[in-house]
Backbone as JSON Lines, residues from 0, in Angstrom:
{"i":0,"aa":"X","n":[-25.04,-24.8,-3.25],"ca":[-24.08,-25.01,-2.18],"c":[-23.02,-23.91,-2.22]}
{"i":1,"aa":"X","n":[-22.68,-23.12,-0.8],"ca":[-21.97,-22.29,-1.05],"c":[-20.56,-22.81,-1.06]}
{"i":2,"aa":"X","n":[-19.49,-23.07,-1.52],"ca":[-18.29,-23.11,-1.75],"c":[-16.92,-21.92,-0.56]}
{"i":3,"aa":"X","n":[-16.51,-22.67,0.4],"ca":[-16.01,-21.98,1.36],"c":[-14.43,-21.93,0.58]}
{"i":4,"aa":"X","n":[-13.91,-20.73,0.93],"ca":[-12.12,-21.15,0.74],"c":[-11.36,-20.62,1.91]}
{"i":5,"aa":"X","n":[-11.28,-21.05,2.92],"ca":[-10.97,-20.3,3.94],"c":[-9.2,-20.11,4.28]}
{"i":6,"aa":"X","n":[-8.52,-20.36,3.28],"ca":[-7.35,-19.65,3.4],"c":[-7.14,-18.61,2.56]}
{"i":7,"aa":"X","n":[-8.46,-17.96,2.08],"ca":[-8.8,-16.77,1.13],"c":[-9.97,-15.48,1.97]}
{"i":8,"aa":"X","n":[-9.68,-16.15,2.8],"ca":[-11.0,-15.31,3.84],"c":[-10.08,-14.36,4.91]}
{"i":9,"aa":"X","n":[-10.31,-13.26,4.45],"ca":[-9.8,-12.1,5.86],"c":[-10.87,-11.4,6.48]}
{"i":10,"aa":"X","n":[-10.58,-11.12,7.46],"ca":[-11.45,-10.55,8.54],"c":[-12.73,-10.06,7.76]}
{"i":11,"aa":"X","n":[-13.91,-10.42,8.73],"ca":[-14.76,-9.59,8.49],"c":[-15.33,-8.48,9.67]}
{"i":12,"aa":"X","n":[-16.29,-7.73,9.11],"ca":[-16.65,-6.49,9.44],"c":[-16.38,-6.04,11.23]}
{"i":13,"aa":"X","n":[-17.32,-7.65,11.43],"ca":[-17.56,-7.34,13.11],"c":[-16.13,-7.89,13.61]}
{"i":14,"aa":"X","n":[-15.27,-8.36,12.97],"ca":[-14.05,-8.74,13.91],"c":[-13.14,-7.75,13.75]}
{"i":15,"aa":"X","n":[-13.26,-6.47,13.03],"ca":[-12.27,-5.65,12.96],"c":[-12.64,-4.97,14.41]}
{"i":16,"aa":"X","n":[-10.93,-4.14,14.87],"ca":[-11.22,-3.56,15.99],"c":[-10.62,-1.82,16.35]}
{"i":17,"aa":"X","n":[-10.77,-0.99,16.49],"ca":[-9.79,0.25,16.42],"c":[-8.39,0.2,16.86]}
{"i":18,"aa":"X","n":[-7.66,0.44,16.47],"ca":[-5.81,0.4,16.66],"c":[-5.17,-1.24,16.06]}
{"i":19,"aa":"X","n":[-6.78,-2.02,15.74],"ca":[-5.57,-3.14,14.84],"c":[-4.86,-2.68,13.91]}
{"i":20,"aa":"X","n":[-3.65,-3.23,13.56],"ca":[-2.6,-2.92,12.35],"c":[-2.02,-4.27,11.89]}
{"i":21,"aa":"X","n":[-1.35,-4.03,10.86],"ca":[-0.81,-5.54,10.06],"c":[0.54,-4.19,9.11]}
{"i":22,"aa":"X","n":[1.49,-5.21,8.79],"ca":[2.38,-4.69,7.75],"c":[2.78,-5.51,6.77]}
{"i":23,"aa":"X","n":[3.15,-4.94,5.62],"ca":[3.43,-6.17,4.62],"c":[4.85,-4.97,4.07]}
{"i":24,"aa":"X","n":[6.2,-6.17,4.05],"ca":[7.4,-5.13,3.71],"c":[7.34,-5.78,2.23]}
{"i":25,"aa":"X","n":[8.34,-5.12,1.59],"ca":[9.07,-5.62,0.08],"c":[10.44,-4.73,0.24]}
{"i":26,"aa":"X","n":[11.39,-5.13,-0.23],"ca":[12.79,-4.75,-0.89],"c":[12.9,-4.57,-1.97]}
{"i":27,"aa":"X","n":[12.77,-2.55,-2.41],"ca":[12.24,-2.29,-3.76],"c":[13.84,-2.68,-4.81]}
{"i":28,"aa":"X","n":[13.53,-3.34,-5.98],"ca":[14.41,-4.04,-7.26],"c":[14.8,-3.16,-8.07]}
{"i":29,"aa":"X","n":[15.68,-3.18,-8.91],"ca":[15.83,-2.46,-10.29],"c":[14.66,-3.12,-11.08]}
{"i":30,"aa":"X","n":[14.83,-4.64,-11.04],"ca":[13.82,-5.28,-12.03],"c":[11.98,-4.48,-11.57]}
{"i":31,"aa":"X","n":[11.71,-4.53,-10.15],"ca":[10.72,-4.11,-9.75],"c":[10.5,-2.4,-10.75]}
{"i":32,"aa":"X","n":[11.2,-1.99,-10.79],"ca":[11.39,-0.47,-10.93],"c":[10.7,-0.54,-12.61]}
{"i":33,"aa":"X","n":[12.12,-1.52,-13.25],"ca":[11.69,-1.38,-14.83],"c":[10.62,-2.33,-15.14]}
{"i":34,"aa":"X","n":[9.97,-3.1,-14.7],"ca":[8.81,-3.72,-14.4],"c":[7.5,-2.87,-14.35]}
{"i":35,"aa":"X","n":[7.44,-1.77,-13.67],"ca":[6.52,-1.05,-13.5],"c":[6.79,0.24,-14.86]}
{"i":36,"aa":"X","n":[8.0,0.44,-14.87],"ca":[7.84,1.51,-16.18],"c":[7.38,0.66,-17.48]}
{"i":37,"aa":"X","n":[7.73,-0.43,-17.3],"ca":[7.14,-1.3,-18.58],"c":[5.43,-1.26,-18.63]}
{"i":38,"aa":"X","n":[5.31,-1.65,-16.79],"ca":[3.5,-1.91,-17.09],"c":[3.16,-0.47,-17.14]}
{"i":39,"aa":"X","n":[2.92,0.72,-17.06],"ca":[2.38,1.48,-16.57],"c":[2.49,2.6,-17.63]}
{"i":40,"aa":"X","n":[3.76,2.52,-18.29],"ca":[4.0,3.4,-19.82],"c":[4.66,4.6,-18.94]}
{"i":41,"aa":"X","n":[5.35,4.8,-18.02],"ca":[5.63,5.89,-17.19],"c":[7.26,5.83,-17.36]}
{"i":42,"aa":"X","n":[7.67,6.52,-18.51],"ca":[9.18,6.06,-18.29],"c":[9.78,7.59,-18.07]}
{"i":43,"aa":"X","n":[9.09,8.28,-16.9],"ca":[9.99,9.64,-16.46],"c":[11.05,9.36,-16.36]}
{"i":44,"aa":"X","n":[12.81,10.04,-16.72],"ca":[13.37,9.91,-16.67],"c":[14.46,9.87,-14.9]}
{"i":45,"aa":"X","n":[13.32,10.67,-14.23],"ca":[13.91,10.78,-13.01],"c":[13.9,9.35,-12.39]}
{"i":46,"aa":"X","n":[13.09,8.01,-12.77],"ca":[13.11,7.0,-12.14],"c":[13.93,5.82,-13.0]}
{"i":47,"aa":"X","n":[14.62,6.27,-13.81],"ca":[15.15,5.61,-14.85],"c":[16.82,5.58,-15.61]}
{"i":48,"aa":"X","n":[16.9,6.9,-15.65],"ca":[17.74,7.46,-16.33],"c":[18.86,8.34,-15.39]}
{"i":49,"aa":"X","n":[19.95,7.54,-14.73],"ca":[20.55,7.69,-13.36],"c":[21.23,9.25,-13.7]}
{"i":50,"aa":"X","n":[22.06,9.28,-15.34],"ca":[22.56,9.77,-15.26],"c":[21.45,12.0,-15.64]}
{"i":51,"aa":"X","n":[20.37,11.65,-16.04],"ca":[19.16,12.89,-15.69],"c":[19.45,12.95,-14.16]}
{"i":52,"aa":"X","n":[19.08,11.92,-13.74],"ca":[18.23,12.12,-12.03],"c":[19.1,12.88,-11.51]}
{"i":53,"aa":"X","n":[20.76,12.6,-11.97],"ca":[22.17,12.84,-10.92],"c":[21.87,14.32,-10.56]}
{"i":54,"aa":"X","n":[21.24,15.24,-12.09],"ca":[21.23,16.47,-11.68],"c":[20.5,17.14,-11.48]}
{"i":55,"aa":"X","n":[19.13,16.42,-10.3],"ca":[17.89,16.55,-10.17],"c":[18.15,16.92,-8.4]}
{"i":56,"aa":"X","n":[17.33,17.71,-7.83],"ca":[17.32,17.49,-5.93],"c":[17.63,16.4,-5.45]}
{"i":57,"aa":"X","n":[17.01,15.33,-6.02],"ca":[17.78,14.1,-5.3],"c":[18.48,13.27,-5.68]}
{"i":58,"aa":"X","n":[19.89,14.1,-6.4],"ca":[20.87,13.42,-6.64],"c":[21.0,12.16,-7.44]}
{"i":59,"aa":"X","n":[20.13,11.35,-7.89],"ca":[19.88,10.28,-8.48],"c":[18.7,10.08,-8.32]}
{"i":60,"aa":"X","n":[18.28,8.41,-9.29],"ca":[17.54,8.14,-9.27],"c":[16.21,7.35,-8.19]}
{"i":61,"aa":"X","n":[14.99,8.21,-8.18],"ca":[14.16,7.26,-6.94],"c":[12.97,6.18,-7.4]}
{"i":62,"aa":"X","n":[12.42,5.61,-6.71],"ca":[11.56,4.13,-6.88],"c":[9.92,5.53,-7.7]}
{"i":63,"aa":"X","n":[9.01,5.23,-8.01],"ca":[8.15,5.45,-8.26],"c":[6.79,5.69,-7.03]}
{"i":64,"aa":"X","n":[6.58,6.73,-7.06],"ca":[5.3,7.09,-6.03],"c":[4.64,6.14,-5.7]}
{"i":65,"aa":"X","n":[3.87,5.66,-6.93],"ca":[3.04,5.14,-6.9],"c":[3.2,3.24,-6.9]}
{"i":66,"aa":"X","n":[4.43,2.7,-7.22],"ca":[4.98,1.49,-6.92],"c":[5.35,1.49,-5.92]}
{"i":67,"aa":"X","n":[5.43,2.93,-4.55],"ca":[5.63,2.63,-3.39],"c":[4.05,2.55,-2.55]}
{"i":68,"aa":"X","n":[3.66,3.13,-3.23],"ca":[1.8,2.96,-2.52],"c":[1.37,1.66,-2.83]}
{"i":69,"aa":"X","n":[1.4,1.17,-3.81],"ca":[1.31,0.07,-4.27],"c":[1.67,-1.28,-2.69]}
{"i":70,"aa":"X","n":[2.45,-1.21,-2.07],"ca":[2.52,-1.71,-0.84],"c":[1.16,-1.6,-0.37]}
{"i":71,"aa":"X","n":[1.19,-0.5,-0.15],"ca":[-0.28,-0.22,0.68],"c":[-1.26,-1.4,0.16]}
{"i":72,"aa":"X","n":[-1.73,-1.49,-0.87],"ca":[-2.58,-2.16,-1.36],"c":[-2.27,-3.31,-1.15]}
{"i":73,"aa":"X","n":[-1.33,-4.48,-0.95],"ca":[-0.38,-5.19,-0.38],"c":[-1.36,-5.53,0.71]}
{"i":74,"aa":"X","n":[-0.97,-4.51,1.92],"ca":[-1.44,-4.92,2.95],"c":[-3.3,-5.2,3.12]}
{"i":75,"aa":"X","n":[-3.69,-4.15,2.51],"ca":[-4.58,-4.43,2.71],"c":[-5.47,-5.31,2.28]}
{"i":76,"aa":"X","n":[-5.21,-5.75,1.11],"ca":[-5.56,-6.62,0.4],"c":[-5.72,-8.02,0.73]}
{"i":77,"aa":"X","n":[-4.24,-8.12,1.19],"ca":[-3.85,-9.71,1.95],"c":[-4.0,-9.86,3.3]}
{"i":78,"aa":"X","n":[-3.48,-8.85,4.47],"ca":[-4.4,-8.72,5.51],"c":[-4.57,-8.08,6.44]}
{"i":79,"aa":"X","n":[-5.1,-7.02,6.7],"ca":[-6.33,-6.21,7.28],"c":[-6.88,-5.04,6.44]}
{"i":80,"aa":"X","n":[-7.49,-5.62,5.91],"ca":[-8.65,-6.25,6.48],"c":[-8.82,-7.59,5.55]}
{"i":81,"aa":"X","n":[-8.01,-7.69,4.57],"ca":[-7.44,-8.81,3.8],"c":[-8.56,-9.52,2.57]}
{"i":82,"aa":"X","n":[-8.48,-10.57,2.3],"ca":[-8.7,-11.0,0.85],"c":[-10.4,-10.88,1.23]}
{"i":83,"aa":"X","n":[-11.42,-9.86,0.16],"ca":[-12.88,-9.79,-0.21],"c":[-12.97,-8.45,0.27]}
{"i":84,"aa":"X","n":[-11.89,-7.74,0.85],"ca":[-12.49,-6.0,0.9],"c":[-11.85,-5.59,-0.55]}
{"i":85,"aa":"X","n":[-12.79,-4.48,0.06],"ca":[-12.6,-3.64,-1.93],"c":[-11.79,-2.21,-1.38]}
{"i":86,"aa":"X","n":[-11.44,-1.46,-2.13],"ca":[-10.81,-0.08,-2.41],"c":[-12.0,0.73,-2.34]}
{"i":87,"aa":"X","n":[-12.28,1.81,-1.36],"ca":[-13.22,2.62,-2.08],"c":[-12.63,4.14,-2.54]}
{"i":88,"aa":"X","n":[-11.34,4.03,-1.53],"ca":[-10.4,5.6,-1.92],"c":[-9.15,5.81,-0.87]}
{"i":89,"aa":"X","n":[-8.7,6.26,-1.01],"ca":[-7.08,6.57,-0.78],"c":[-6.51,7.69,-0.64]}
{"i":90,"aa":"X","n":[-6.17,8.47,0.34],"ca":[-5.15,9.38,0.33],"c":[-3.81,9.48,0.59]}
{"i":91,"aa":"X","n":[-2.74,9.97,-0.34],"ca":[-1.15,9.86,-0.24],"c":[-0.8,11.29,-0.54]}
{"i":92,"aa":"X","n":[0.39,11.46,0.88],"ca":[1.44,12.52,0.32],"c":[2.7,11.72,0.82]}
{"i":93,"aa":"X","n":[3.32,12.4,-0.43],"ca":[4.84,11.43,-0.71],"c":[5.51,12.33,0.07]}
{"i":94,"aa":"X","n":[6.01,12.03,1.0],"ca":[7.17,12.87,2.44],"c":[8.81,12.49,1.94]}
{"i":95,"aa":"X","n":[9.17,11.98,1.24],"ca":[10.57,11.78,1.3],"c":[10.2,10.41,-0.06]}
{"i":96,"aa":"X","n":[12.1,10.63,-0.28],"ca":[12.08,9.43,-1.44],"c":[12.36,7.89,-0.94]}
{"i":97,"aa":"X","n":[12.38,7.13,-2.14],"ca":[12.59,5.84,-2.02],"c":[13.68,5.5,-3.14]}
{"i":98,"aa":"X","n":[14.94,4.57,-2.71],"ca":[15.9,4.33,-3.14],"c":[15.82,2.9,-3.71]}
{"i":99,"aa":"X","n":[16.08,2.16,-4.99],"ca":[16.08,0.78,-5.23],"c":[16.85,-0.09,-4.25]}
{"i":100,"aa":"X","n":[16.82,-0.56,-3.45],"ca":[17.35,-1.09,-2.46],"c":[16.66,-1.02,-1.08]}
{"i":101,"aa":"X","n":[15.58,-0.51,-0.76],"ca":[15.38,0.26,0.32],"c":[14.03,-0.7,0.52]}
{"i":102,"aa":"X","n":[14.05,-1.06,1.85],"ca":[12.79,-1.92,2.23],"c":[11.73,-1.13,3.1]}
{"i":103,"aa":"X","n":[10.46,-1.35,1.64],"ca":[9.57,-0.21,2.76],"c":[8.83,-1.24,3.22]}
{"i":104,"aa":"X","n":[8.31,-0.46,4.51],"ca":[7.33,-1.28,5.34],"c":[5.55,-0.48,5.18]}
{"i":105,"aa":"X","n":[4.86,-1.12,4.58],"ca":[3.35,-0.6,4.62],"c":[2.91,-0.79,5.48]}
{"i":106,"aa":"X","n":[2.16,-0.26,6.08],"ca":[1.29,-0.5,7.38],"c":[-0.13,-0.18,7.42]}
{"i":107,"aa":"X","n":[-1.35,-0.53,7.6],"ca":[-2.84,-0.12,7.95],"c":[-2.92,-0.87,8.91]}
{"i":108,"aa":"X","n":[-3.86,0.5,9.53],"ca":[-4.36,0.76,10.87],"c":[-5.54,0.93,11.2]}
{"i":109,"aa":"X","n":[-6.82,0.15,11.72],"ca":[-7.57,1.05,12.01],"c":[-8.04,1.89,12.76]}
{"i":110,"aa":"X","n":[-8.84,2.7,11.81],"ca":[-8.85,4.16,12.58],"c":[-10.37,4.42,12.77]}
{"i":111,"aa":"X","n":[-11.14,4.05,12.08],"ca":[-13.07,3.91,12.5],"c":[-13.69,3.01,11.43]}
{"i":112,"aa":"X","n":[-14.44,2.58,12.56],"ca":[-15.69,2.08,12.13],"c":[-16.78,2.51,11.66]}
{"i":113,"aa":"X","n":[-17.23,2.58,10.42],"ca":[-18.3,2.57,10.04],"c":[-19.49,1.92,9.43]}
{"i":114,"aa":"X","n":[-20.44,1.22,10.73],"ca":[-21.39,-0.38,10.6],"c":[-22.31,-0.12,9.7]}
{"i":115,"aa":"X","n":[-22.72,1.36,9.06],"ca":[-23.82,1.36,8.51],"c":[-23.71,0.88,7.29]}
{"i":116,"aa":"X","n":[-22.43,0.69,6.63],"ca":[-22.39,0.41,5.48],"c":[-20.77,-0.3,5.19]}
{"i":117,"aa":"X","n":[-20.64,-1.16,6.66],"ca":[-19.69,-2.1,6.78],"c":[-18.64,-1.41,6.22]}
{"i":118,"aa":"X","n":[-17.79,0.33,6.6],"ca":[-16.77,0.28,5.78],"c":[-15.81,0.43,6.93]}
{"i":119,"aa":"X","n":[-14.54,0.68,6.68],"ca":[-13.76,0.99,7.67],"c":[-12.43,2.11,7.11]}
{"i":120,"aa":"X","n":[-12.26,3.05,7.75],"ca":[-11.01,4.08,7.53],"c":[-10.11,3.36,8.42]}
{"i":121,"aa":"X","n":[-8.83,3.45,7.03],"ca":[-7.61,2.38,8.0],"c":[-6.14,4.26,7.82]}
{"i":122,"aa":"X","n":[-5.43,4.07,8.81],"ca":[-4.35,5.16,8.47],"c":[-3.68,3.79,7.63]}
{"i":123,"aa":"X","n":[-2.88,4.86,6.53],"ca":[-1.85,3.66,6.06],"c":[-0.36,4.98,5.73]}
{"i":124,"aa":"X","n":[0.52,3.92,6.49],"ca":[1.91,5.05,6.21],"c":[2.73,3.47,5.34]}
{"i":125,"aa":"X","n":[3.96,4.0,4.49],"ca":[4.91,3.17,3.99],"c":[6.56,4.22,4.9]}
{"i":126,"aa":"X","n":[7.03,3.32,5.39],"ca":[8.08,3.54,6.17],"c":[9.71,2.7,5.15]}
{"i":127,"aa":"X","n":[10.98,3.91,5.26],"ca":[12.08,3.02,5.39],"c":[12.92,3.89,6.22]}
{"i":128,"aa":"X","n":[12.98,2.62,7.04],"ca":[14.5,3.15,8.14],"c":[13.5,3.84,9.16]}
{"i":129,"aa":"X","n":[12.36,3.06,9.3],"ca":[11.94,4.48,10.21],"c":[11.26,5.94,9.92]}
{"i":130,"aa":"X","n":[11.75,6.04,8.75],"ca":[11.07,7.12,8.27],"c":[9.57,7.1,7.61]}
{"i":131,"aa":"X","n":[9.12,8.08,7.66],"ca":[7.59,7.54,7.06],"c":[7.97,9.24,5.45]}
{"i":132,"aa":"X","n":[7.74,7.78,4.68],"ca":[8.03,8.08,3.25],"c":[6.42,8.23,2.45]}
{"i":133,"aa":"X","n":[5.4,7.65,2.84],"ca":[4.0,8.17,2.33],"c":[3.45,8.02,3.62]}
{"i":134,"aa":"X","n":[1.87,8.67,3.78],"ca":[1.38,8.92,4.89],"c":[0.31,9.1,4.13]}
{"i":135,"aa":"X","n":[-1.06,8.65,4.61],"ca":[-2.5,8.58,3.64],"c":[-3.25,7.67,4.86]}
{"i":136,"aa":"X","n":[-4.77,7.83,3.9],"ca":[-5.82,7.54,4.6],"c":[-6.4,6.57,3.54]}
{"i":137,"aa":"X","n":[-7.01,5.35,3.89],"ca":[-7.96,4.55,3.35],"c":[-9.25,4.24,3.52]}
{"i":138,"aa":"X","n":[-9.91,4.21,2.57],"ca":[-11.6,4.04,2.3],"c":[-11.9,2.24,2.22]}
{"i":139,"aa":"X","n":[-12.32,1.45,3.09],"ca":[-12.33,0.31,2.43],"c":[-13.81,-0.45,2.86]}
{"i":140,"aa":"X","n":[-14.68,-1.32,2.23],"ca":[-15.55,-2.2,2.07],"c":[-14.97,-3.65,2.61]}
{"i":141,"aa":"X","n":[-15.75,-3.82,3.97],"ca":[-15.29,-5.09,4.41],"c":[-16.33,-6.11,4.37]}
{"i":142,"aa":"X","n":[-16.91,-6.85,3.66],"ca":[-17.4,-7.99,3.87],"c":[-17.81,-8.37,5.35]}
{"i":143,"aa":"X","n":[-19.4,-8.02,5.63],"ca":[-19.85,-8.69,7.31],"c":[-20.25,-10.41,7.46]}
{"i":144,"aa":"X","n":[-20.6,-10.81,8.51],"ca":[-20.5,-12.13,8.2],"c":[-22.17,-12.63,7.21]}
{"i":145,"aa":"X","n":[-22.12,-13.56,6.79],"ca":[-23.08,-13.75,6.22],"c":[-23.38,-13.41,4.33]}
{"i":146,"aa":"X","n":[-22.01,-12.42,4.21],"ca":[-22.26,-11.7,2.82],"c":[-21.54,-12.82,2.01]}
């Protein structure tokens, strides 16, 4: 018997459509910040150590690259194309910083279909204030109906 959970079920293959989008925000923490230098063993001082950063280009200290991509995965994960697609690859360039306080907004988009092997390229940008602070492309495996 197959076992349904359907408040764990996001879109599948054939219901995705070109220009759908979804966003998932967060309001990046200090705790978030030292949270991730804890998990990750990454304790550069530029994301840490206010009084290094002060005399760095950007004046103080910023959130972590990759705890801001980390959104990304957010969205996509939970929904669009949401819970049973997989990661197959990712592209990010970091355009500007991120401040502990600063609410980014992730966004994926899609951008094509590809039925032969159910995947889909989504654009994914992380925005604050409007600004688009990463800008990348996603590889993802969507579950068609029946799988």
């Amino acid at each position: 018997m197959l076992v349904q959970f359907p408040d764990l079920e996001g879109y599948k293959f054939e219901d995705l459509k070109i220009g759908m989008t979804a966003t998932f925000s967060r309001t990046i923490t200090e705790t978030d910040l030292r949270t991730f230098a804890g998990m990750s063993g990454d304790t550069n001082p530029m994301h840490l150590n206010e009084e290094y950063a002060a005399r760095t280009p950007f004046g103080g200290c910023i959130v972590y690259g990759m705890l801001t991509a980390s959104l990304i995965s957010a969205v996509i994960g939970t929904k669009l194309p949401g819970p049973g697609c997989i990661y197959l690859g990712q592209t990010l360039k970091f355009t500007a910083p991120v401040r502990v306080g600063d609410t980014v907004y992730a966004t994926a988009t899609v951008k094509e279909l590809l039925p032969e092997k159910h995947r889909v390229t989504l654009t994914t940008q992380c925005l604050v204030k409007g600004n688009i602070v990463i800008d990348g492309e996603a590889l993802i495996k969507v579950p068609a109906r029946g799988e």
